[in-house]
N, C-alpha and C positions, 0 to 999 in steps of 0.2 A: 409743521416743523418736523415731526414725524414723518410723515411720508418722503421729506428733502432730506432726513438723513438717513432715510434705506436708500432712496437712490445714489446718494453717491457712496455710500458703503457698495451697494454692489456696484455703480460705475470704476470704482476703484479697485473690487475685485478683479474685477475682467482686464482693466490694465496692466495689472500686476500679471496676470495667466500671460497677457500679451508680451508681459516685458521677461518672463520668464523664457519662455520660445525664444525671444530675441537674442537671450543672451545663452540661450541654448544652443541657437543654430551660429553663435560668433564662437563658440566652443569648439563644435563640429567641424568650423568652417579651418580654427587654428589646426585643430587636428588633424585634418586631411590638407594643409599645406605643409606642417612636419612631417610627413608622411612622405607626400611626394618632396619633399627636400632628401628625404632620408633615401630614397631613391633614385635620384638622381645622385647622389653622392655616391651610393655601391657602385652606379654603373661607372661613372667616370671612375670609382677605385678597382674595380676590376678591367676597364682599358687599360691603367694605368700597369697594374701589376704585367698585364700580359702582356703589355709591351717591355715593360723593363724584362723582363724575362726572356724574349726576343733578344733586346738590346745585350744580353745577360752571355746569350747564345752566340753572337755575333762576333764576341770578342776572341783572339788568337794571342794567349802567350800576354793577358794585359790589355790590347792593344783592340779598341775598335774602328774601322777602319771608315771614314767619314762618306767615301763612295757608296760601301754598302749600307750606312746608315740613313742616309736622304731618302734613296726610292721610298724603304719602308715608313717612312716620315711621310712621304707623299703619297704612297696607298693607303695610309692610316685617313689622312684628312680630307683626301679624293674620296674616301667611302670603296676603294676597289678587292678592300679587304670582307666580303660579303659574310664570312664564318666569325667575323669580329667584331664591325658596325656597320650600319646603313649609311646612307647618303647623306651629308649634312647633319651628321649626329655630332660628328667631333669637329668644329672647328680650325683651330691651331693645337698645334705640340713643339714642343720646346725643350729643350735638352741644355740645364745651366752647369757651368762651373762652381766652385766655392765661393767667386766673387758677383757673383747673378748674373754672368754675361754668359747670350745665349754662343752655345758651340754649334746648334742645329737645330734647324727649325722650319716648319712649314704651315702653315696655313698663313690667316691675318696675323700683321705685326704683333707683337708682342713690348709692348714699351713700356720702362718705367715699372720693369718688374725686379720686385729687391723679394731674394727667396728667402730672407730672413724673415721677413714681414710674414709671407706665406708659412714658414714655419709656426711663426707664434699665432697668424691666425686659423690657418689651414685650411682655407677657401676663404675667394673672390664674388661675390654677386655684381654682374653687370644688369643690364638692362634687358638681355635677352640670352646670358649666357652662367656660366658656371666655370672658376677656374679655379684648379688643386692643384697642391706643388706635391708631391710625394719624392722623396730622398734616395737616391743610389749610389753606391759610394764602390770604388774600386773597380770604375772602368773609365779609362781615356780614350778620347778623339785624335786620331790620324790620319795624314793622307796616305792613300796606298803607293805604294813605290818608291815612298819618300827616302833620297839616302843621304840628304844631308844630314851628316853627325849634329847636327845642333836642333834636328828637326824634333818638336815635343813623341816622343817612344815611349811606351813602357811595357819590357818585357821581361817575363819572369827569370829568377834564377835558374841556371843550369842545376842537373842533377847528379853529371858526373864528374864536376871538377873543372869543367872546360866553357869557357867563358865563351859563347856562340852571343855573334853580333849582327849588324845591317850593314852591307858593304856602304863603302863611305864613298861621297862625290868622287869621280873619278875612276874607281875599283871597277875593272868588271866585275857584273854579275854571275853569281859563279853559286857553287857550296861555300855556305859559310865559314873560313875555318876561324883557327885561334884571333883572337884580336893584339894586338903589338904592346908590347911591354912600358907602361907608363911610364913618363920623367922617374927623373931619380927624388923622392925624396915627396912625389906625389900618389897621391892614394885614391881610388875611385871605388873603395869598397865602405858603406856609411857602419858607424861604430857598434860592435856588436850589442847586444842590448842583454842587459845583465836578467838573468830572470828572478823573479821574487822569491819573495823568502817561502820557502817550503816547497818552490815548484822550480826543482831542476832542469826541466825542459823549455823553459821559458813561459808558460804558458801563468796568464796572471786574471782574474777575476774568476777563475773557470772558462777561460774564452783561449782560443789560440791566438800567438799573435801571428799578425801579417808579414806574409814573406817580401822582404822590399827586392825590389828586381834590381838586375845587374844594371850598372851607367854606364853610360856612350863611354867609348873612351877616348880623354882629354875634356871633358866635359865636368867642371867644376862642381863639388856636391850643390850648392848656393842654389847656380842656374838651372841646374836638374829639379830639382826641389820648386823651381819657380816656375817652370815650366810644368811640373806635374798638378802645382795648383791651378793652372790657366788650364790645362788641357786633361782634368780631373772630372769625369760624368757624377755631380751632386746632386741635382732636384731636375728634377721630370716633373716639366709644367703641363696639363691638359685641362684645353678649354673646350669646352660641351657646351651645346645648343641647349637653351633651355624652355624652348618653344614646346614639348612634351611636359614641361612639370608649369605652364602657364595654360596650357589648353587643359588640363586636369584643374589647376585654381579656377581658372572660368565655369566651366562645366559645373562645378561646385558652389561656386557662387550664384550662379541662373540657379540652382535648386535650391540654396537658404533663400534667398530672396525670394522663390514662389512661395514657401514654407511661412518664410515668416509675412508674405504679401496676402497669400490666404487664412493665415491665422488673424490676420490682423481684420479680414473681410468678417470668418468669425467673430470675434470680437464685438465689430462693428451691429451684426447683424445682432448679435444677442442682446446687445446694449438696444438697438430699436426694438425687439423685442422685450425686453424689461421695460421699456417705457413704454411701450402702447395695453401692455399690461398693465401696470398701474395706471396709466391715463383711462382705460376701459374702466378698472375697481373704482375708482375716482370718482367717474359718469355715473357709474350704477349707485354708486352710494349719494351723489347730486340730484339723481332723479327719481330716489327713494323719498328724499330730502325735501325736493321739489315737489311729486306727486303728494307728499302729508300737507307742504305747505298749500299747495291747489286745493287740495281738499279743507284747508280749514278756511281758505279765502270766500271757498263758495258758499261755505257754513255763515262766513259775517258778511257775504253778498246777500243770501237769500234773508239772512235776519235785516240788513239795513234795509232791504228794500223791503221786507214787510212792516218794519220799524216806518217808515216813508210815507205805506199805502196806510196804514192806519192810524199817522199823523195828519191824514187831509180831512178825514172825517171832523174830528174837535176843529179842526181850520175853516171846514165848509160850516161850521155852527157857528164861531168865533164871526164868520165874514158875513152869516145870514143877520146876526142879532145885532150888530154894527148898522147891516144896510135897514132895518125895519127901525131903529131908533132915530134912522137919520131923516126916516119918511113919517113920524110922527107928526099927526099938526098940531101944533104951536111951541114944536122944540124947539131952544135958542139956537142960533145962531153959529154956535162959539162950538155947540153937542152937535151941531147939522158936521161941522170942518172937521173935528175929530174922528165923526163916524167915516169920514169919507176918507181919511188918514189910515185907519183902520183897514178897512177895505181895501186900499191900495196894496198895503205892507202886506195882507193877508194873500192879495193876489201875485205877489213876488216871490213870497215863500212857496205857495203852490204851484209857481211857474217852476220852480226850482226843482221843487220834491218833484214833480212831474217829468224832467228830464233825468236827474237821480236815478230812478223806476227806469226808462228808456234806456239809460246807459248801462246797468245793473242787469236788465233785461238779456236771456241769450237769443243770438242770431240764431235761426234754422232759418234759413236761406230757402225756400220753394222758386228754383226757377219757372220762367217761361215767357214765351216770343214777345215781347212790349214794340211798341213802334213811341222811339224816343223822344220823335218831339211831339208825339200828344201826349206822355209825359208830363216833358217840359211844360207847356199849355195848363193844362189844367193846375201844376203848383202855381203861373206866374197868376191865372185868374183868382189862385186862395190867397195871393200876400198883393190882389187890387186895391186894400183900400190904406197898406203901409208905403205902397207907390205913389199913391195921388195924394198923402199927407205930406210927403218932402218931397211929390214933382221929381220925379228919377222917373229917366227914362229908360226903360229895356226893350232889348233888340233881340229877338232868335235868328241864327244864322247857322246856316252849313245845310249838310246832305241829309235827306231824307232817308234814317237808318232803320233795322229793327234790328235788336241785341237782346241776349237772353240774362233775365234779373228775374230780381222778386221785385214787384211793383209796387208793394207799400214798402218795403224798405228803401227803393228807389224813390220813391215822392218825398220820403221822411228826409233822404241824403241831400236833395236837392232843395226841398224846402229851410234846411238848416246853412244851407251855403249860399241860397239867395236874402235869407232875412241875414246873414253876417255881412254881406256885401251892400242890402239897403241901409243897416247902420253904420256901415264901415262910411258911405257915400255922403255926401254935406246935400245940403238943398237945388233940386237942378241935376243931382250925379247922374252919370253915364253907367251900366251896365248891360254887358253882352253875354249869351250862351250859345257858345259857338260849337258847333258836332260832327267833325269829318273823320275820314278812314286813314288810319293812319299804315293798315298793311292790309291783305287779301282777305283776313279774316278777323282785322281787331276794330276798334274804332277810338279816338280820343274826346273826352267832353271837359268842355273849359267854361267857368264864370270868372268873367273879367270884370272888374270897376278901374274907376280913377278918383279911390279916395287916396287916401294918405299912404297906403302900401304896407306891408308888414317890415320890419327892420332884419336887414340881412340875420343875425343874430339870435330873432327869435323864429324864424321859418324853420327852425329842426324841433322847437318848443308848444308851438303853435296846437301841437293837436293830443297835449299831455291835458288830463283833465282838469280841471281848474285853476287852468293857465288861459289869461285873456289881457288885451290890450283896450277893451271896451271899461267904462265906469260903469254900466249897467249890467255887463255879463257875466253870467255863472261859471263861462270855462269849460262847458261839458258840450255845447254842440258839436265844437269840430272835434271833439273825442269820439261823439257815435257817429258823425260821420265815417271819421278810421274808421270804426268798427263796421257798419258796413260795408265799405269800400273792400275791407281783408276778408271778409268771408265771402265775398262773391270772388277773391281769389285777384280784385283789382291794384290799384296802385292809385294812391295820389299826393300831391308837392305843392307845396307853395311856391310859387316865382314874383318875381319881379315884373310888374305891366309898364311897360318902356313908352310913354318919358314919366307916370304918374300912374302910384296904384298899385290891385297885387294883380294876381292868376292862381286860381285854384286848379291843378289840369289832374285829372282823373283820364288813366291810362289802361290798355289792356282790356276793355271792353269787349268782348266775344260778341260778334256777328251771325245774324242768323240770316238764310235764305226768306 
């Protein structure tokens, strides 16, 4: 419970380290898009300035004249202005009235632009562009040449009294003189404007006021006035490429995402590393754990098994004075059956104890060359007389091998898996020991019967020790079997003997020249 709650206390550290970067590098990331937002807006407010400043210049007496305003509309957004912008920096430019309708304009359309909107929000983000209205007030649009008196003019007041005009349709073009004496009773001068209190010159907030220019004459103040609002220079629309302030967002984004893709690698990598750390302290302290308990197993190995070896003594005295009572002459009858009961039970427990000691016993394995099936041979001649009491027949079969074993513990393996197969067998049984190569250098060795077969179920069971399916058996043969089978470094399985029966197959046999 302990060891699960450091790890995720530190699993939980390192996320938290992770989740810090993360929201470090979405910090960095706003920051460097305010940034280049911020930037992008100087530039377009410095196009803008210098252009209105231009447009500022352009104008005669009020009046800027629409001819000479276009070109520089269209070198603005051709890019042919190189000392101002590049190529496709500035898109469209737009030149509004008071009522948002454009007076001049060049690049892509411009629709559905209301400059009030622009006012209160002060830039547009499209999808790939930037659009600012910026305000200029007190220049109007004209045509050049223009001499219809109704045409929208605005030009300033004279200075010496004398009212200088536009010759009117018809007029040759000439010097301008006086202009002709209004109706009677009509007036084309708009109403003086009183000035405030304390500021005899008119002049009112601290500001001067604006000088209104002289009217057409015959030109109604109304229409004049409506005309001036139509053809009044208000907001200077500029729309900017915003292809530079998304190639910087990009750019910046590829870098948090490496940042935070290899913090996140970190992370990962430290967290496999805190766990193979404690998986490793874990191991060491299991096999500290483990080696005391190995050592105390061998402590009650070696005590049962001397416990065992010096339980046969009293056994073999116990089974001698049973067998001389039973060969008394003239004991009854009833003393002869008991003594022979005795003796039985006495030679079961000693079979026992006897395999106990075997199993108990350690392998030190002495290889060397055996020729297998003499072997074979001489165990099937030691268990001749448990074959001819239940009539089982055995068959040696396969290739004449020689493989490198120890050869008593080889006779011991093979004597314990043929006496399992003559009782496993009913009266009449069938058994084979079959011995072929199963690769260039191993060989496989099988005992086959067709008794009753081991139950799917217990074939993983089968070779735990005093585990058996026999009413006679102890449960420790096919344990020392394993046991020598694994220290000569072999393999062996229970199968199934198809249609009836089992297969003991012993794998991985080492071949010798």
């Amino acid at each position: 419970m302990e060891m699960t709650r450091r790890r995720l206390l530190a699993y939980g550290l390192l996320l938290g380290v992770w989740a810090l970067v993360l929201v470090w590098q979405v910090e960095e990331h706003l920051r460097v898009r305010e940034y280049a937002r911020a930037n992008l807006r100087n530039r377009s407010r410095d196009i803008a300035n210098t252009l209105g400043s231009f447009i500022r210049g352009l104008q005669f007496r009020g009046v800027v004249f629409r001819d000479r305003l276009q070109p520089v509309l269209d070198d603005l957004v051709n890019g042919r202005t190189n000392e101002l912008v590049t190529s496709g920096e500035v898109l469209s430019v737009a030149v509004l009235n008071t009522a948002g309708d454009p007076l001049a304009m060049a690049g892509s359309s411009l629709t559905n632009v209301d400059q009030r909107d622009f006012l209160q929000q002060g830039e547009r983000w499209g999808r790939r562009s930037l659009t600012v209205a910026y305000p200029i007030l007190g220049v109007s649009v004209a045509q050049e040449g223009l001499t219809n008196p109704a045409a929208p003019v605005l030009v300033d007041p004279p200075t010496n009294g004398m009212r200088n005009r536009f010759p009117r349709r018809g007029e040759p073009r000439g010097e301008l003189g006086p202009p002709p004496a209004p109706p009677e009773g009509a007036t084309n001068r708009p109403p003086p404007e009183s000035p405030g209190p304390g500021e005899p010159d008119g002049r009112r907030n601290g500001e001067a006021r604006r000088m209104r220019p002289w009217l057409p004459p015959g030109l109604p103040e109304a229409e004049y006035q409506a005309l001036i609002r139509q053809r009044e220079l208000h907001v200077l629309v500029v729309s900017s490429s915003a292809d530079s302030y998304f190639a910087v967002l990009g750019n910046d984004l590829r870098l948090r995402w490496l940042v935070t893709f290899f913090a996140a690698v970190s992370v990962i990598g430290y967290g496999l590393a805190w766990r193979n750390l404690v998986t490793a302290a874990d191991l060491q302290i299991r096999l500290v754990r483990a080696s005391e308990l190995n050592s105390h197993l061998k402590e009650m190995n070696l005590a049962a098994a001397g416990l065992a070896h010096e339980t046969r003594n009293p056994l073999n005295i116990i089974r001698g004075l049973a067998h001389m009572i039973s060969r008394q002459p003239g004991a009854p009858a009833e003393m002869s059956q008991k003594s022979r009961e005795i003796i039985n039970e006495a030679d079961k427990v000693a079979a026992q104890l006897n395999e106990f000691i075997n199993y108990s016993r350690p392998r030190e394995v002495r290889r060397a060359r055996l020729a297998l099936a003499s072997v074979i041979n001489e165990v099937v001649r030691t268990l001749g007389y448990d074959l001819e009491e239940k009539k089982v027949t055995l068959q040696v079969k396969g290739d004449v091998l020689s493989i490198e074993a120890d050869e008593q513990l080889l006779r011991q393996a093979l004597f314990n898996l043929l006496l399992n197969a003559i009782q496993a067998v009913g009266a009449g049984g069938e058994i084979q020991v079959l011995s072929e190569r199963s690769g260039a250098s191993e060989a496989v060795l099988e005992i086959r019967d067709n008794g009753p077969g081991v139950p799917a179920e217990h074939r993983a069971e089968i070779f735990k020790p005093y585990f058996t399916t026999q009413k006679t058996g102890t449960g420790l043969g096919l344990a020392v079997v394993q046991q020598i089978v694994l220290a000569h470094g072999w393999e062996i399985e229970c199968l199934s003997n198809h249609p009836r029966g089992a297969v003991f197959r012993i794998s991985h046999l080492k071949l010798v020249a």
